[in-house]
N, C-alpha and C positions, 0 to 999 in steps of 0.2 A: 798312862804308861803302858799299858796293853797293849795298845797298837802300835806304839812308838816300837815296843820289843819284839813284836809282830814283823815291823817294818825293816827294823833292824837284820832280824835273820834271814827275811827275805832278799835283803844287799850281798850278807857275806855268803849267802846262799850259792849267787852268781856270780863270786869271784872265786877265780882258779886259786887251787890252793898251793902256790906257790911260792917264796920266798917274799917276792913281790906284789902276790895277791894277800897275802899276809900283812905287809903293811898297809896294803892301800884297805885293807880290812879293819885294821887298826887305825887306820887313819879316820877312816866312816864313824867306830864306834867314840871314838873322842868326840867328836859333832854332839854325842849325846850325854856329854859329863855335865853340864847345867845348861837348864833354861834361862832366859833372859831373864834379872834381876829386878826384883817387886820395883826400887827406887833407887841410882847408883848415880852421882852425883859425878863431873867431869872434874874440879874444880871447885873453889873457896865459895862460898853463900854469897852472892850477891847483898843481902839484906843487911842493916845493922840490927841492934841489940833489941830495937824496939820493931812493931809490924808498923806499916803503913801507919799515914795518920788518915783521921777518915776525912775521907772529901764527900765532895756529892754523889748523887746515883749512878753508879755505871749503868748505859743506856745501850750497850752493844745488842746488836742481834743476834739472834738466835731463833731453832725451832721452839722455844716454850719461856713462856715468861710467867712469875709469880703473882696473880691478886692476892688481893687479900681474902679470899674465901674459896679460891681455887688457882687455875691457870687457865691458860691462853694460848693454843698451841696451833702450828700451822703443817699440815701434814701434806707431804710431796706427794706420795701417791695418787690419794683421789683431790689433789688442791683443795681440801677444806679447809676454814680458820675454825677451830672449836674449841669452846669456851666448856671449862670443869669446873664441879663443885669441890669440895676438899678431899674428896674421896676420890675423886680421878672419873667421878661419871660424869657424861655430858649435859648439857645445860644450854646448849645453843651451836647452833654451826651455820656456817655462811660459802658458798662455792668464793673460791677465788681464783684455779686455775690451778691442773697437773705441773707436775715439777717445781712450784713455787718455791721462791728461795727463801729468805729469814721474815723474820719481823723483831721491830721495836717498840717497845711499849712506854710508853708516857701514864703515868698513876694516876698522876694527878686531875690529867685532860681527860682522862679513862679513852685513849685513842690506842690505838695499833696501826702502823704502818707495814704493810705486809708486801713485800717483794715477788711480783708476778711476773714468773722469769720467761713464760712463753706470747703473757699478755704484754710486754713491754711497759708495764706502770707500775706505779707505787698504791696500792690500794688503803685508803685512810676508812678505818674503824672502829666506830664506838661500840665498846666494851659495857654492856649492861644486861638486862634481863632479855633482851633482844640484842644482835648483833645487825648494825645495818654501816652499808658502805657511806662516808659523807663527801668523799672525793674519789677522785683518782685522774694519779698526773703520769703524763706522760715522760717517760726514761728513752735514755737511749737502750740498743736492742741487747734486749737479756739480763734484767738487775737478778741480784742474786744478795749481796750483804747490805744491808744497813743499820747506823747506829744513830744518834741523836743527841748532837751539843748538850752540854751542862743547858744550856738556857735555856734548850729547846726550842730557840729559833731555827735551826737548819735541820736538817735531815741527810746526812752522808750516803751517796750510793755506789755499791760499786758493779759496774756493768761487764757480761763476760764478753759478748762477741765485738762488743764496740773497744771496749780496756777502756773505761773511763773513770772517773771518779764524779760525780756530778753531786752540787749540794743545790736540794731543794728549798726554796722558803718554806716555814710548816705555816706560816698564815696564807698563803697566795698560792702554795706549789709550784711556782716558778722558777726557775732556773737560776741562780745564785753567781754560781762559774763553775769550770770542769778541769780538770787536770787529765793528761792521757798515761794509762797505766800502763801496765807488759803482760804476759802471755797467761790468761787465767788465772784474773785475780777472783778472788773469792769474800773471806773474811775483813768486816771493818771492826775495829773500836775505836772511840776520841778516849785521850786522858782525862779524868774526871776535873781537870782544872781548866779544861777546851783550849789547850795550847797544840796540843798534834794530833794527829790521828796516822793509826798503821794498818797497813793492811798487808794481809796474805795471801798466798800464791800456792797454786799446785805445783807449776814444772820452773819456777828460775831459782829455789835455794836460797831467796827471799823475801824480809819485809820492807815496802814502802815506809819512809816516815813522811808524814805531811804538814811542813808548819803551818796552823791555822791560824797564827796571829799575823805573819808577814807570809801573805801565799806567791810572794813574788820570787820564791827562794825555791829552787827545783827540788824534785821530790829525794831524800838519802837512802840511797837502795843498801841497806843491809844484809851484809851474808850470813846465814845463820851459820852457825860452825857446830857440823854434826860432828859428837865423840864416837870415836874407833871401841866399836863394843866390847867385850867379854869377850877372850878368841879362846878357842880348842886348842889343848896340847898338839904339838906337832903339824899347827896348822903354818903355810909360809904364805899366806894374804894379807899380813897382818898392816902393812904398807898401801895394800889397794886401795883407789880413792873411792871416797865413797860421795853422795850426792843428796843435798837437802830434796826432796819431794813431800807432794801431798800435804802440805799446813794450807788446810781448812780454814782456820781459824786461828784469830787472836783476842787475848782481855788484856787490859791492867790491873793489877796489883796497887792501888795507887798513882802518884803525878810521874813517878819518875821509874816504875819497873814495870816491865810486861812480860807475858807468855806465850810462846807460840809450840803447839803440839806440831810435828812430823812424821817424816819416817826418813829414818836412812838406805838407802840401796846401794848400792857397790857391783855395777853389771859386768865389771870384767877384775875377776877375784883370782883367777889362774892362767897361764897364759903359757902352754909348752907339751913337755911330755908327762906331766902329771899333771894335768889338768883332765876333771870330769865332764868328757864331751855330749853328757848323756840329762845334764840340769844346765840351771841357768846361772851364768857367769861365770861356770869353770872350775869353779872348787864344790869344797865337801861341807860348807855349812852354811848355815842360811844368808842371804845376802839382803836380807832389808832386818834392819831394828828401829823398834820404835823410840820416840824421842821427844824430849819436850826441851826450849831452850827458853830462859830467864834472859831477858835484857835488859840493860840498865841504863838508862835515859840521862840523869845529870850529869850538867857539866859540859854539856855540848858536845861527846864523843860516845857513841853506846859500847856497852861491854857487855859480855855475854858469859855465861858458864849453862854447861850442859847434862842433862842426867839422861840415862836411858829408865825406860819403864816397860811393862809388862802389857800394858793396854795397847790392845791390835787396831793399829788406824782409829787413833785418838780425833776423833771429829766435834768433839763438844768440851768444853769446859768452862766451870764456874767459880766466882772466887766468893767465900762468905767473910765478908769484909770484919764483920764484927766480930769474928770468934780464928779469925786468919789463917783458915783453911780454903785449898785446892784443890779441888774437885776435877781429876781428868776421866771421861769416857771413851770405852775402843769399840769403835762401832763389829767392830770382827772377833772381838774376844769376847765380848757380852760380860765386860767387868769395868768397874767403878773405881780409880784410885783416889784415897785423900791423903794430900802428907801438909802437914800439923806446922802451923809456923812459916808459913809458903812464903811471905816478903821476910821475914827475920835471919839471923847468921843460926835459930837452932830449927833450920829446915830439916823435915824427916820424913818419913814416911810413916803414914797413917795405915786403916783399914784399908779393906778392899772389900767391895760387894760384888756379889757375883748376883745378877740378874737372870738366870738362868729362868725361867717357870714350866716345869715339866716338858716336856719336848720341844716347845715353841722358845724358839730364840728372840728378845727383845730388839736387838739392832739399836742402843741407845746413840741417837743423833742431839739430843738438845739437849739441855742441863737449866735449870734455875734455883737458884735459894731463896726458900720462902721466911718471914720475916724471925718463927722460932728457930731456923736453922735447918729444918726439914728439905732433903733436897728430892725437888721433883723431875724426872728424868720420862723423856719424848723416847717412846719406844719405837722407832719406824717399823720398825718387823709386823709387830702388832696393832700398832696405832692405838696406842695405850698409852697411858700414863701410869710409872710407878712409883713409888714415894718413898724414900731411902732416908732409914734413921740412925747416924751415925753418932749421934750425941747422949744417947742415952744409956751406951750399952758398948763394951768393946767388941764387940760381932754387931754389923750393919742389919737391921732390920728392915728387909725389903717386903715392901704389898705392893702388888699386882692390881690393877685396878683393868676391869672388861675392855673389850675393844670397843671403841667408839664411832668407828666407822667402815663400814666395808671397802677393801681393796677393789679400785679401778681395775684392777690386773684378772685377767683367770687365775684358777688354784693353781695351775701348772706353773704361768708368768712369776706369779707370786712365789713358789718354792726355788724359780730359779733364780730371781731377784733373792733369797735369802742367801742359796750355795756361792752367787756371783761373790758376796762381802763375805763368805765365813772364812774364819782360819781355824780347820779343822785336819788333823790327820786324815782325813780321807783325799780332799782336796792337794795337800803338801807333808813332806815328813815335817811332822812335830809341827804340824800347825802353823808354821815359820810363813806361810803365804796365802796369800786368798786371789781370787783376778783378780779385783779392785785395787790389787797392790802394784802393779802396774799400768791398769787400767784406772785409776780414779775417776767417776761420773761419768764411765765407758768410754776416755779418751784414754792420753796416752802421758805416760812419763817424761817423754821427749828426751829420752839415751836411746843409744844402741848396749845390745846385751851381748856377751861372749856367751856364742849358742854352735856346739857345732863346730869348733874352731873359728868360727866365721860373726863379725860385727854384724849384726842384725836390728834395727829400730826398730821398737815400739811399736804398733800399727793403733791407731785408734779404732773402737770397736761401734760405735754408735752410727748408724747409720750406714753401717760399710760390712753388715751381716748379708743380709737376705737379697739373693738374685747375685752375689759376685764372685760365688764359686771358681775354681779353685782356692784353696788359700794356701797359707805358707807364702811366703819371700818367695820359694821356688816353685811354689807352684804341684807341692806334690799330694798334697792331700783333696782328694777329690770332691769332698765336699765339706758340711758343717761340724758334721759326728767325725769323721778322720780328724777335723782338725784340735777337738775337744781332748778326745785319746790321746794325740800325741804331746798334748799342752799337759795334762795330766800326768802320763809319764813324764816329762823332765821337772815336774812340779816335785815327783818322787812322794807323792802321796797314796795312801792305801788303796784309790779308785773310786770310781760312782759307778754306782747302780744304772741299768738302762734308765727305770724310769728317772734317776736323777740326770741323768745327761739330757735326756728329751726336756727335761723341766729348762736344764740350763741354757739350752739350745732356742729353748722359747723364748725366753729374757732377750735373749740374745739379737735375736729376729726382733723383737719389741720395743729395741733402744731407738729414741728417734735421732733424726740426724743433727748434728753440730749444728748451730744457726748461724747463718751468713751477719760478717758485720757490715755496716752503712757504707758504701761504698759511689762512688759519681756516677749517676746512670750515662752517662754521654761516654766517660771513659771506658766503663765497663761494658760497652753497646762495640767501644773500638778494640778492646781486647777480643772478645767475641769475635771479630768476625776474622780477626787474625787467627784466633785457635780455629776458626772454620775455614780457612783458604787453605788451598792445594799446595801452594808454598811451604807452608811451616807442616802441614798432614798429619795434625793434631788426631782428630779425629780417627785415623785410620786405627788407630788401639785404643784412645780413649773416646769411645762414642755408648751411642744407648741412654737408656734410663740412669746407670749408673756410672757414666764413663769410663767402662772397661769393657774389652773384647773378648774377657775371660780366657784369655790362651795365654801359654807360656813363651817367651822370647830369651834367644840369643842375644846379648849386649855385651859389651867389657865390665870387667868388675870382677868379684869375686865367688863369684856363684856361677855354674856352666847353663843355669837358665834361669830369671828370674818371670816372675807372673807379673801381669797388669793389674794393678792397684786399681783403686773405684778414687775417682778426684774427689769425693763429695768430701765434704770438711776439711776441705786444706789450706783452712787458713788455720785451722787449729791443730796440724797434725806434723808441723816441722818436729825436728828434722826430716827431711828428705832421703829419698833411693831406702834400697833393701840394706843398705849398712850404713843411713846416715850422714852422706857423706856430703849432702848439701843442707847447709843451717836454715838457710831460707830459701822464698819460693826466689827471689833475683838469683842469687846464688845456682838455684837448679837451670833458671835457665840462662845465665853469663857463662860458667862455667863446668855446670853440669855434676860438680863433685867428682866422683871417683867413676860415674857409670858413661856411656858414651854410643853412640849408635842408634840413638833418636833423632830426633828431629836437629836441624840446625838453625839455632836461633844466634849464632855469634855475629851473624847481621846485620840483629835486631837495632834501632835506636834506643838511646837511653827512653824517650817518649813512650815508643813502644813495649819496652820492657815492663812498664808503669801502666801501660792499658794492658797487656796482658796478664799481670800480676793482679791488677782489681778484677778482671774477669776470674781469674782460677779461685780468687778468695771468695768469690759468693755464690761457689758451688756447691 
């Protein structure tokens, strides 16, 4: 609250003290009458009177799965798999590849399936006194979720830069059949009775169902329906729409309910002569809340009810089936919710652990329940394991277990990789924001924000740092540190220290770039030479290492000068232009959106359109 009250008189500081600086003073200080709500429910409990009945093992992935004499955990960082005894020390580890995405564990087989998101394969692992690889099948490019039928015959994967869904044989690793996904899917679960499987999505709002008994039925694209949070006295946003993002992840509760954590954003929250031109969206209080939505599966129509929560970019959760508690983690707030009765009508809210361990921030990414109940939580920050006791005591007893493995990263890398995910006052007022809350995995939300009076999208940040100075939309901040500062002030947070800007500036540099998905080489050979003929004069701005010519241009639109973007990840980085205004890459070049004075491609053939479209995607 220090700094919040710090922050606070620094605002009414800088307004005039006049009639009108007086409410718009008063307007600020409402923003600070509550923090977002421990558990606040949108709507009637899904559940009835009884929890779940219990089925078989849910098999989703995740970073950290439960033995029975420890866990099994698979860390991004340095791509280790590492195996712990009960105490969270290590016990074995295996390289599998930086950035790796989930694993699934089978108990029985003592196997782990571990998702190598830069190696393109499924790495299969026996779990004993020694960890050694017994397979690995090849994925299409960039797996990242998998979970594992009740029977254990298939293997569900879902791929980011290809959007597929692929199911493996686990006797053969062979390819089974695929379904084609949408735009960064991430998170799988099957229902524990292997009738569907859902999956989650960072930027479309939401979940896939997939019937796995008749897969000849197209995929039910579900909208999750984020609730309109807590508003501040005297605030008029109350109507802005707001936008599912960010669900990492989903579990079931049983055959017929599941959960999927998010966040809400609301990029354009004011829109006139009281709108705050100086943060993002336009008004006076925070435009993302966190959220988790309940869906209910029988009956062949899903229903939904929604709660907000307090956990900052919720990326983990687990369900303890046997005592009918829900376990959500905020990888940003470095806290644990449980609420008590999670499938039942008397759903509530439980504890809350706070993971904090003296200055070092946890970053809890993975969640599992081990068989007394005990829940063991993947600390990315640390690359730790901590073991969380909710059941014995109404205050959650957290132990901290050593780090296990040294970060790939320099110290610097590494402390900027922590600030990139924190939600701290220093970073935004009251914590309400961190990058990654736009940025999720250093891409991009895919909105445009009310910045400036002016629609502005997203820019994804992974590969499109180092070497493509200027930045900004317009082009005004000269390099990487200008462009930190000025993201920071409209963040409206207390500020970073040099050294923490140089840390976050390092991260930043560090992010590697989007991965190209599978595209026709003969097609994308004809797109190519199109973007390199004098005709269309592609080239002339977007050339180099990074396809930019780093200067600022005159164009139509709404900006008196926009910069040259870097093309690299543009198949992951629509919407299109400096406000958005082309949804796809056909789009930018049929119509061009709202911007005009490029190149002219309305002469293209549809043919053409389609080789040049596969060339820009695998930049």
């Amino acid at each position: 609250m220090r700094h919040e009250k710090l922050a606070l008189a620094l605002v009414a500081a800088a307004i005039p003290t006049s009639f009108a600086g007086y409410a718009l003073a008063k307007r600020v200080v409402d923003t600070f009458d509550a923090g977002p709500p421990t558990f606040e429910l949108s709507g009637r409990p899904l559940g009835g009177a009884k929890p779940a009945s219990p089925t078989a093992a849910h098999l989703a992935g995740s970073r950290i799965a439960a033995l029975a004499d420890g866990a099994v955990v698979i860390d991004a960082d340095s791509g280790a798999l590492i195996r712990t005894d009960k105490v969270g020390k290590a016990a074995g580890s295996l390289a599998i590849g930086r950035d790796a995405g989930l694993l699934a564990y089978d108990a029985a087989a003592k196997l782990a399936y571990v998702a190598d998101r830069r190696g393109d394969r499924i790495a299969v692992v026996s779990i004993g006194d020694t960890l050694a690889i017994t397979a690995s099948w090849k994925t299409p490019v960039e797996p990242f979720g998998v979970a594992l039928t009740p029977d254990k015959k298939q293997l569900l994967v879902t791929t980011i830069a290809d959007r597929t869904l692929v199911a493996l044989d686990t006797a053969t690793g062979r390819e089974a059949w695929r379904r084609q996904l949408g735009r960064e899917p991430r998170g799988i679960a099957v229902s524990p009775d292997g009738t569907r499987a859902l999956i989650a999505y960072l930027a479309t709002g939401t979940v896939d169902q997939i019937d796995l008994v008749d897969r000849h039925h197209d995929a039910e694209h579900i909208a999750l329906a984020a609730a309109t949070p807590q508003r501040c006295r005297r605030c008029t946003s109350n109507t802005a729409e707001g936008f599912v993002r960010g669900a990492f992840t989903v579990a079931f509760m049983g055959d017929n309910q599941a959960v999927v954590p998010f966040q809400r954003e609301t990029p354009v929250q004011e829109v006139g002569a009281n709108e705050n031109t100086g943060g993002y969206g336009g008004g006076f209080e925070p435009p993302v809340s966190h959220q988790i939505a309940f869906v209910g599966l029988a009956g062949g129509r899903a229903t939904q009810v929604t709660a907000q929560i307090a956990e900052h970019q919720p990326r983990a959760v687990a369900w303890d089936q046997a005592r009918d508690a829900l376990y959500i983690a905020g990888l940003g707030s470095d806290t644990i919710l449980q609420i008590k009765d999670a499938s039942a009508i008397g759903i509530a809210a439980g504890a809350t652990a706070n993971l904090l361990a003296s200055k070092d921030r946890c970053g809890p990414d993975g969640l599992a329940v081990a068989p007394d109940g005990l829940l063991y939580v993947w600390c990315a920050f640390t690359r730790s394991v901590a073991r969380v006791d909710f059941i014995s005591s109404r205050q959650p007893a957290v132990v901290h277990a050593p780090s296990l493995i040294a970060s790939a990263m320099t110290a610097q890398q590494h402390d900027g990789m922590v600030l990139f995910h924190a939600a701290t006052p220093q970073v935004s007022m009251r914590g309400a924001m961190a990058c990654a809350t736009c940025h999720p995995d250093g891409r991009a939300d895919g909105l445009s924000w009310r910045i400036e009076k002016h629609a502005l999208q997203t820019p994804i940040l992974a590969g499109r740092v180092t070497g493509t100075g200027p930045f900004k939309w317009d082009g005004t901040d000269p390099d990487l540190k200008a462009s930190m500062t000025s993201t920071m002030k409209r963040l409206g947070g207390m500020g970073l220290d040099p050294k923490q800007t140089d840390a976050l500036g390092a991260y930043l540099e560090l992010m590697p770039s989007v991965r190209a998905p599978s595209r026709d080489p003969a097609q994308v050979a004809r797109g190519k030479a199109l973007f390199d003929s004098a005709e269309l004069g592609c080239r002339q701005c977007h050339d180099g290492a990074h396809y930019t010519d780093r200067e600022r241009h005159t164009l139509s639109g709404t900006l008196d000068h926009v910069d040259t973007p870097s093309l690299h990840g543009l198949a992951a980085s629509a919407p299109y232009f400096h406000d958005g205004s082309a949804a796809t890459i056909e789009s930018l070049l049929r119509d061009r959106g709202a911007v005009h004075g490029m190149a002219s491609t309305e002469k293209l053939t549809n043919q053409q359109v389609a080789d040049l479209t596969a060339f820009l995607e695998t930049l």
